[in-house]
N, C-alpha and C positions, 0 to 999 in steps of 0.2 A: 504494500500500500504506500500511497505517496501523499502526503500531504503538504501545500501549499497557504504560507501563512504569512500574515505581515500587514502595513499599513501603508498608505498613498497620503502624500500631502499638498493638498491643493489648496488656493484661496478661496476662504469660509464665502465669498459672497458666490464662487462659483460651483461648490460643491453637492447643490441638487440639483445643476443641471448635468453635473456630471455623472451624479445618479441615475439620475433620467435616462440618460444614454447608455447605463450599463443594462436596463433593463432586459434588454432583446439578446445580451451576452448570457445572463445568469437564465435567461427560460434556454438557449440554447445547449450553455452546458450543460443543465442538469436534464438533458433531452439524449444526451449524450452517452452511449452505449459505455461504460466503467466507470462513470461519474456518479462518484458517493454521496457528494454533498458539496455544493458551491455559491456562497456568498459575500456581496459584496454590501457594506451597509456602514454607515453615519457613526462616527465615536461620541458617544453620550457625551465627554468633557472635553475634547478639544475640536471646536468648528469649523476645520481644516484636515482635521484627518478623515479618512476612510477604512473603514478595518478589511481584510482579504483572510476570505478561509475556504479554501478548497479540499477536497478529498477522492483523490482518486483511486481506482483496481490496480493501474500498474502505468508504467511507463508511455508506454504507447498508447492508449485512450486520450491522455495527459498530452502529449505530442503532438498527436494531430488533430485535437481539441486548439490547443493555441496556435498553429498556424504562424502566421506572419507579429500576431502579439497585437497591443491595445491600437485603435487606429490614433492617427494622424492628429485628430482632433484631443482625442484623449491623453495622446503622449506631451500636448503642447500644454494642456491645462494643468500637470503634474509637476507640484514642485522640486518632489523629491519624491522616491521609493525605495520602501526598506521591505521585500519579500523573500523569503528563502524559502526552500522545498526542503522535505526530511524523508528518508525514505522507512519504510518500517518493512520489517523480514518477519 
């Protein structure tokens, strides 16, 4: 199992549109043939982060689930990101 954790930091006045946008990503993943569990959602104390918590079967589901990675839009809006992967045996 692989699981996918961390948080996004973007400016508090644009972070539900940035939401907004993730929407059509999280029905996709978790539409996604070894996706355990995938969410993206709002940090109760700080109005600029974003929390990231994925769960995937393995490697490969994982892979070609992210493809090419966040679009364009979504990379420019991101101040910084702290996500790392762990793998579990």
């Amino acid at each position: 199992m692989i699981i996918v954790a961390g948080h996004l930091i973007v400016r508090p006045d644009e972070r539900q549109s940035y939401l907004d946008g993730c929407v059509s990503v999280v029905e996709q993943a978790r539409a996604t043939p070894g996706c355990l569990d995938f969410a993206i959602s709002p940090d109760l104390a700080d109005s600029g982060r974003i929390n990231v918590f994925e769960r995937w079967e393995s490697e490969a589901p994982l892979e070609a689930f992210r493809g090419s990675g966040p679009s364009d839009d979504q990379s420019a809006a991101m101040l910084s990101a702290s996500v790392d992967e762990y793998r579990l045996d």
